[in-house]
C-alpha positions as CSV (number, residue, x, y, z in Angstrom):
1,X,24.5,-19.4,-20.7
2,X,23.2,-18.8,-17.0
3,X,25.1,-16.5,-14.6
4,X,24.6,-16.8,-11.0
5,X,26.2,-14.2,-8.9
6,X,26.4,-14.7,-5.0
7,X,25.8,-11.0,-3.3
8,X,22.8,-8.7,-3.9
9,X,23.2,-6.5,-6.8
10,X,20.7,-3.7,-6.0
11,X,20.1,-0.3,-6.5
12,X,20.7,1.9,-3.1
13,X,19.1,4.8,-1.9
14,X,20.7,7.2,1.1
15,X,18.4,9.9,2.4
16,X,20.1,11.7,5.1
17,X,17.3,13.5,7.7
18,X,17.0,17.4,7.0
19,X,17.2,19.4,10.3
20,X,14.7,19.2,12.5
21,X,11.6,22.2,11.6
22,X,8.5,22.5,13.1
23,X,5.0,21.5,11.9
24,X,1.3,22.2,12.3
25,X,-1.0,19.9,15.1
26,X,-3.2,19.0,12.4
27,X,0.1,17.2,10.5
28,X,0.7,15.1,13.4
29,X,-2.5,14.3,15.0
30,X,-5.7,13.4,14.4
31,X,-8.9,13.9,16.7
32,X,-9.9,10.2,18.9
33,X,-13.3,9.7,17.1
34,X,-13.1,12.2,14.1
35,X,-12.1,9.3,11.0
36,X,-13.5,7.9,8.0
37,X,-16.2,4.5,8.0
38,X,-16.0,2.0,5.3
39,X,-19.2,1.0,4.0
40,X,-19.7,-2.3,1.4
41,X,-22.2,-2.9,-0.9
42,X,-23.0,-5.2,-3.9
43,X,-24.8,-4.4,-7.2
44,X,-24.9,-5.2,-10.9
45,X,-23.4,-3.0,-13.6
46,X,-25.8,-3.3,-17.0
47,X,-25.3,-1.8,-20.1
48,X,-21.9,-3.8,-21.0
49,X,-20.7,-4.3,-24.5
50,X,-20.7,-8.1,-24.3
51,X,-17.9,-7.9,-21.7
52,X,-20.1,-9.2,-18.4
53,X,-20.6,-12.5,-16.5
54,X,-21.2,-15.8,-18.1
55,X,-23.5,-17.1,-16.3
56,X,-22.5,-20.5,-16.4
57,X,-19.5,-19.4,-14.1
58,X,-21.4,-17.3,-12.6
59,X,-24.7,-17.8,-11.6
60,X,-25.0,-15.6,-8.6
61,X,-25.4,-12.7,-11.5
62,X,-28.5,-14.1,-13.4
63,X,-30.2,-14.8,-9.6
64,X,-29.7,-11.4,-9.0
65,X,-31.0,-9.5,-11.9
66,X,-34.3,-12.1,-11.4
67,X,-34.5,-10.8,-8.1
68,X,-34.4,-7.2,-8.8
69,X,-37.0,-7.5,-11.8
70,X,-39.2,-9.1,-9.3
71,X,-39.0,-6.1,-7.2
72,X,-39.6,-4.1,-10.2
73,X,-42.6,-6.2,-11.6
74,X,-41.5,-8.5,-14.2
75,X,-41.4,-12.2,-13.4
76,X,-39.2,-14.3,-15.5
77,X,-40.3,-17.9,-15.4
78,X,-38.6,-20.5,-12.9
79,X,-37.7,-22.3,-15.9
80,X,-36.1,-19.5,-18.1
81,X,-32.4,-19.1,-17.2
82,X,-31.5,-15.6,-18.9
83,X,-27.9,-16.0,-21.0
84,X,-26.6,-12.0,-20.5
85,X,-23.5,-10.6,-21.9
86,X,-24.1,-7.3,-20.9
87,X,-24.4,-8.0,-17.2
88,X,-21.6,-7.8,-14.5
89,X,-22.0,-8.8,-10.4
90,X,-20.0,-6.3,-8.8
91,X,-18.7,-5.5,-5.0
92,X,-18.8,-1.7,-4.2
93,X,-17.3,0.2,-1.5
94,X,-16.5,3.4,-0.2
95,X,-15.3,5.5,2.8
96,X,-17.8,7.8,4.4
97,X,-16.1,11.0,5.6
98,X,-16.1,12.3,9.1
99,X,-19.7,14.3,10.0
100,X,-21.0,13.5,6.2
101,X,-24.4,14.5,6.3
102,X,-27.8,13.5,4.2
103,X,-27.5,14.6,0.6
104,X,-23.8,14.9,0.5
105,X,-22.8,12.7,-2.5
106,X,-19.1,10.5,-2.2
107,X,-17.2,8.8,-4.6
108,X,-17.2,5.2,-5.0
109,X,-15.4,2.0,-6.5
110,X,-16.6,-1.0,-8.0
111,X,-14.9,-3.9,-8.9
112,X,-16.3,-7.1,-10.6
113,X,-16.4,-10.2,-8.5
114,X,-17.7,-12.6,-11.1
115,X,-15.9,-13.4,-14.5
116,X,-16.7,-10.1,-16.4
117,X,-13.2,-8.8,-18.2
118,X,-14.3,-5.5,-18.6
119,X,-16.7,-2.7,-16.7
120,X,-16.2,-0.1,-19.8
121,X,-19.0,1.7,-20.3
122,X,-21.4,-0.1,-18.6
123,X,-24.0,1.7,-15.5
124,X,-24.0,0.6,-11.6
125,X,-28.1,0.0,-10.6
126,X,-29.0,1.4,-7.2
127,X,-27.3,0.1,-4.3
128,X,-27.4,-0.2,-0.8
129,X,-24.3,0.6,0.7
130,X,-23.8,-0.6,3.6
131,X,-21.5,-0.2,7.2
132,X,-19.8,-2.4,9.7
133,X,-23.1,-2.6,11.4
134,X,-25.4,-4.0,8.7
135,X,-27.4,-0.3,8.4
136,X,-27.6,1.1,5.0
137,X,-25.7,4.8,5.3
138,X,-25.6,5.4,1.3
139,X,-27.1,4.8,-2.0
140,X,-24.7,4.1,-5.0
141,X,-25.2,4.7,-8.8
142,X,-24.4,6.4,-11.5
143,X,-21.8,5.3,-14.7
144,X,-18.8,3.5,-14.9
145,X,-15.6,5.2,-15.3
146,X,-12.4,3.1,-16.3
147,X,-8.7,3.7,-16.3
148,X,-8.2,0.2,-18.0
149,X,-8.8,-1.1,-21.5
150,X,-9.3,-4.9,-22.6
151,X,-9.3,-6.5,-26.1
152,X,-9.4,-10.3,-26.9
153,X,-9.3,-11.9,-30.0
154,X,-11.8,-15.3,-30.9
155,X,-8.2,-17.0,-31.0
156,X,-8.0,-16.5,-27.3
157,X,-5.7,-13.6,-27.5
158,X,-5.6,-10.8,-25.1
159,X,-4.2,-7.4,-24.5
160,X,-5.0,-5.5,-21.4
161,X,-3.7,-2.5,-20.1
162,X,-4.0,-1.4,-16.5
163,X,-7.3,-3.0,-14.9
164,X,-10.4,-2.5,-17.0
165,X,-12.5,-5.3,-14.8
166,X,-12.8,-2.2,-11.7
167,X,-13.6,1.5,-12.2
168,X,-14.7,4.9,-10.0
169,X,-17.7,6.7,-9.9
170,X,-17.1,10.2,-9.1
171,X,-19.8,11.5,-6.9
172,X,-21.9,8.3,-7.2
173,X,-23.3,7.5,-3.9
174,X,-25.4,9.7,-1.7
175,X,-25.1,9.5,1.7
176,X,-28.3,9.0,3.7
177,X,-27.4,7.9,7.6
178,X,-25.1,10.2,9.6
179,X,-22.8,8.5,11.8
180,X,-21.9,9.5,15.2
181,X,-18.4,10.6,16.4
182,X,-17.7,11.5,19.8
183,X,-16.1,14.9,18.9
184,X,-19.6,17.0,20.0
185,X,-20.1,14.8,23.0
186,X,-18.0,17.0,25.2
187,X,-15.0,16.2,27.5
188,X,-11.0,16.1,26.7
189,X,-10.8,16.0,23.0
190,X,-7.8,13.7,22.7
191,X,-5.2,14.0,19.9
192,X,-3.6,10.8,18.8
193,X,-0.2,10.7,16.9
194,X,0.4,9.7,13.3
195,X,3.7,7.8,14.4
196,X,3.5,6.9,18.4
197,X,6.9,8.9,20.2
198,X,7.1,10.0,23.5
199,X,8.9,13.2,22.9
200,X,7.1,14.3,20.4
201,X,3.4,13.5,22.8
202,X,5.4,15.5,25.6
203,X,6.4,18.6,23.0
204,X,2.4,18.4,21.6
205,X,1.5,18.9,25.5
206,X,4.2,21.6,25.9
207,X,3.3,23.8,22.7
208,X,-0.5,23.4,23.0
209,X,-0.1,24.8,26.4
210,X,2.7,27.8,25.6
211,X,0.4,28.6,22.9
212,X,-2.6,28.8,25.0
213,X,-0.8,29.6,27.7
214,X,-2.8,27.9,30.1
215,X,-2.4,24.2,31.5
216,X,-4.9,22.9,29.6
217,X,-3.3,19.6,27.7
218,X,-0.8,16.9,29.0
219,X,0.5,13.6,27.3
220,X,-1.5,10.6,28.5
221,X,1.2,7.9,26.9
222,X,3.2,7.9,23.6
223,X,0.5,8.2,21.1
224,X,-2.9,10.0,23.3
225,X,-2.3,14.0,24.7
226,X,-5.6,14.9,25.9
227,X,-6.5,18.7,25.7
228,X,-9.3,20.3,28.0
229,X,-11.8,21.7,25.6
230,X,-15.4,23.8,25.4
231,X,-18.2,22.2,25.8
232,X,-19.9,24.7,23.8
233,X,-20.5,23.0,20.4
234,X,-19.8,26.5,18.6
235,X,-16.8,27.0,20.5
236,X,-15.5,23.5,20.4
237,X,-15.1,24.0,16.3
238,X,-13.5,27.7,17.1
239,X,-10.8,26.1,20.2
240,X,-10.2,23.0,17.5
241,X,-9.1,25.2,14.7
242,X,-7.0,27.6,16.6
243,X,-5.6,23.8,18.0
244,X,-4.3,22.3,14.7
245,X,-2.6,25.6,13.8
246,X,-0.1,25.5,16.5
247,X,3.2,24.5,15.4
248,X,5.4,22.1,17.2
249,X,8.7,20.1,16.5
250,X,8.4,16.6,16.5
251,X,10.9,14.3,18.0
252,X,13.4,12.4,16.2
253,X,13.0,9.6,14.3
254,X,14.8,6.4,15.6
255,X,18.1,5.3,14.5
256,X,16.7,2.6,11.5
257,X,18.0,1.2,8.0
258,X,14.6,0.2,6.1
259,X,15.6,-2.2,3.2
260,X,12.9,-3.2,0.4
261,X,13.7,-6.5,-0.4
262,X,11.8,-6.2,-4.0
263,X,13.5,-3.1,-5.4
264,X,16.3,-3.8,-3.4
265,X,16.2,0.1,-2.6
266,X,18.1,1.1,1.1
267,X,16.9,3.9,3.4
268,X,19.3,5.4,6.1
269,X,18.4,7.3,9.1
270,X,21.4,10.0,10.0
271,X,21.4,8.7,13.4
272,X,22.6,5.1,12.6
273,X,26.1,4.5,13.9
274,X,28.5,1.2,14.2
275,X,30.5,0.0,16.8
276,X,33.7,-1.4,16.5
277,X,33.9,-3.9,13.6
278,X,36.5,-5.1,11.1
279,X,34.4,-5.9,7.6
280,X,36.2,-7.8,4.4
281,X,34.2,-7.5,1.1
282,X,34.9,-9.5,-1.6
283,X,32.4,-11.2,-4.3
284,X,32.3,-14.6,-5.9
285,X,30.6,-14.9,-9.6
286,X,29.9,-18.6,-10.9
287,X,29.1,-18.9,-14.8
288,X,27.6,-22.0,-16.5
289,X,27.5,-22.2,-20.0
290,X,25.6,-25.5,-21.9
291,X,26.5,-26.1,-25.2
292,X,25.3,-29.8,-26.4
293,X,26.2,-31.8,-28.8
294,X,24.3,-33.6,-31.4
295,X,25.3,-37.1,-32.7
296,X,24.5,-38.1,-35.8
297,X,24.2,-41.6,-37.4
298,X,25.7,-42.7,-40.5
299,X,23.6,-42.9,-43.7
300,X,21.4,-46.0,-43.7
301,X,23.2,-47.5,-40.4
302,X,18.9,-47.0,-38.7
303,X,20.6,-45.1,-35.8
304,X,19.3,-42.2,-33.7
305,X,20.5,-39.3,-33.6
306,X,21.3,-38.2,-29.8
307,X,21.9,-34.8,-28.2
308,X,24.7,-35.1,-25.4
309,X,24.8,-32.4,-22.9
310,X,28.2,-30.6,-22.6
311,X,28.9,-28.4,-19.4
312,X,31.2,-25.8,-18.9
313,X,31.6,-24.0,-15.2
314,X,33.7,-21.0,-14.7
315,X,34.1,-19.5,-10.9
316,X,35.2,-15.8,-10.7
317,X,36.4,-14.5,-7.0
318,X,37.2,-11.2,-6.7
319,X,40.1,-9.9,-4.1
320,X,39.1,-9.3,-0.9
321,X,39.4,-6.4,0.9
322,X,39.2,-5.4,4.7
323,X,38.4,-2.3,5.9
324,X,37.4,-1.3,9.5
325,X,35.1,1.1,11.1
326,X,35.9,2.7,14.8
327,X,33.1,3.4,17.4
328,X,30.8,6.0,16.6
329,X,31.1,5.8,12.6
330,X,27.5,7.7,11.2
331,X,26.1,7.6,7.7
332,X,28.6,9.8,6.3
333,X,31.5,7.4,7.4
334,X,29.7,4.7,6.1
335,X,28.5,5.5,3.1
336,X,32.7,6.7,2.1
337,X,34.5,3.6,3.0
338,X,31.9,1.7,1.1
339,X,32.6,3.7,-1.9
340,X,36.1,4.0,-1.0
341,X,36.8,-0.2,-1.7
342,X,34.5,0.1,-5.0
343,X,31.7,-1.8,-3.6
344,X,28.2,-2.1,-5.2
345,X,25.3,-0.3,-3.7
346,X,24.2,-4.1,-3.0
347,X,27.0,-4.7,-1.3
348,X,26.1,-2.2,1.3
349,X,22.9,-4.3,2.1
350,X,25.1,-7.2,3.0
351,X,27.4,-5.5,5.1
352,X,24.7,-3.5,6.7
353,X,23.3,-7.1,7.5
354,X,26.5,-8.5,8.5
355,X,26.9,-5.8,10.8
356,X,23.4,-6.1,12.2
357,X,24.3,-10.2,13.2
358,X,27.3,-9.3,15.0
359,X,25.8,-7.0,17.1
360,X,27.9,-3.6,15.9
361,X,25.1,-1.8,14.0
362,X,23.5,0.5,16.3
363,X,20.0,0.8,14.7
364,X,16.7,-1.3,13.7
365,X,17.2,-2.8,10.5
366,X,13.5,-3.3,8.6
367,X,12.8,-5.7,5.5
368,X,10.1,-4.6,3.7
């Protein structure tokens, strides 16, 4: 029996904004030039229990374990073509910290790019790791830690939980290049927003200078305030963490209804109102059930025995009702008439996109 029912049937979630409360610079900004770096790298993990490339599919792997023994000495014949099981190709990356220096070690992940089903217990070589600019700013190695597990059978049976074919390695590269950042390199340090609003750039301006009371920052657009600084290195660091202690109230967020479309989950702003509008909800369920027949021949009459399909549709339609909402209706408002006519959470996605089309919803509506 199939069911199809014409609607969303989804699970809702209302979160109504708490009052508006102040928070720290350093939750809201981040320094122009202060941020992480992402560095790449590629490498071969050994020491696999019979879990790594095959190296007929992947042939990359055996060209580069001949290319690191080369380095190392040992020259394996043009003609010898090594068959490893305990050898994976992997891709490695990383993000470098701001003002990392030499020595510092970060962690790392590597994840296998040939046809290895498994990284468990093996050990990543050295590696280069590298940035957007081809120089090499860390060193990678170290051992192999999996979340994942991974079991197969000879029979081509499989169980695998989580993802054993990638891993971490705590602490495994050591960084060996700093990179730049303009934060030392005097001038306006300038504070960029996590979410661009003008009121809350114009409010970041306003408290950075009541707290300091002196003129010293003003909003350059909705994301940038600049901030007159030292240029004394020393007491650059000193001015910056007095800075991200200041607290200020942000602005508030926009009037929006954020739907994800997978989970079918439904996120409400308080500020979202509707206009005018007259709304009927009703719901329409169409059932198909197959039950075939068989047909059977008579003994010894040489005929063939035939299955005949056998249909039966049903159409459910429940009674409409109509409810209306006057201008200026909020969340609250909405959230009772809706429960009020014994709709579904799901329902509430259709209206809310209903309303949206006919112009009465007075908010952004996201799909996610």
């Amino acid at each position: 029996m199939k069911t199809f029912l014409i609607g969303i049937t989804v699970a809702v979630s209302l979160a109504c904004a708490a009052p508006a409360r102040a928070e720290r610079v350093k939750d809201l900004a981040s320094v122009q030039g202060v941020r992480t770096n992402a560095l790449v790298g590629y490498g071969l993990v050994v020491g696999l229990d019979g879990s790594g490339d095959q190296t007929t599919q992947a042939p990359f792997t055996v060209q580069s374990l001949k290319s690191m023994l080369m380095q190392l000495g040992v020259t394996v014949p043009a003609n010898v073509n090594p068959q490893l099981k305990n050898v994976a190709a992997v891709a490695i990356h990383a993000e470098l910290p701001p003002f990392a220096k030499p020595g510092q070690m970060i962690d790392i992940t590597v994840a296998s790019i040939g046809n290895s089903g498994s990284l468990r217990g093996g050990s990543l070589l050295m590696a280069p790791l590298k940035g957007a600019d081809g120089q090499v700013y860390a060193i990678a190695q170290g051992n192999v830690i999996v979340g994942g597990l991974g079991v197969s059978g000879k029979d081509g049976s499989r169980v695998s939980v989580n993802v054993p074919s990638a891993g971490r390695i705590p602490g495994g590269a050591s960084v060996e290049r700093t990179v730049p950042n303009g934060f030392d390199a005097g001038g306006d340090l300038l504070l960029n927003l996590h979410t661009a609003d003008f009121t809350t750039a114009t409010r970041l301006a306003q408290g950075i200078n009541a707290a300091l009371q002196s003129p010293v920052a003003h909003a350059v657009d909705s994301v940038t305030v600049a901030v007159q600084a030292p240029q004394d290195p020393n007491q650059r660091v000193m001015f910056m963490s007095e800075l991200e202690s200041i607290d200020v109230t942000p602005g508030d967020a926009p009037a929006r209804v954020i739907i994800n479309s997978r989970t079918g989950t439904v996120v409400i702003s308080s500020k979202v109102e509707v206009m005018p509008a007259a709304v009927a909800h009703g719901s329409l369920s169409v059932t198909i059930t197959e039950r075939p027949q068989v047909s059977q021949p008579l003994p010894f009459s040489k005929g063939d025995t035939v299955v005949t399909p056998q249909s039966s549709i049903e159409v459910t339609q429940s009674g409409g009702q109509m409810f209306k909402f006057p201008a200026g209706v909020n969340l609250d408002d909405i959230v009772r008439a809706v429960n009020q006519i014994g709709a579904s959470p799901g329902d509430l996605v259709a209206i809310l996109e209903a309303l949206k089309q006919a112009g009465a919803l007075r908010a952004e509506l996201v799909v996610i």
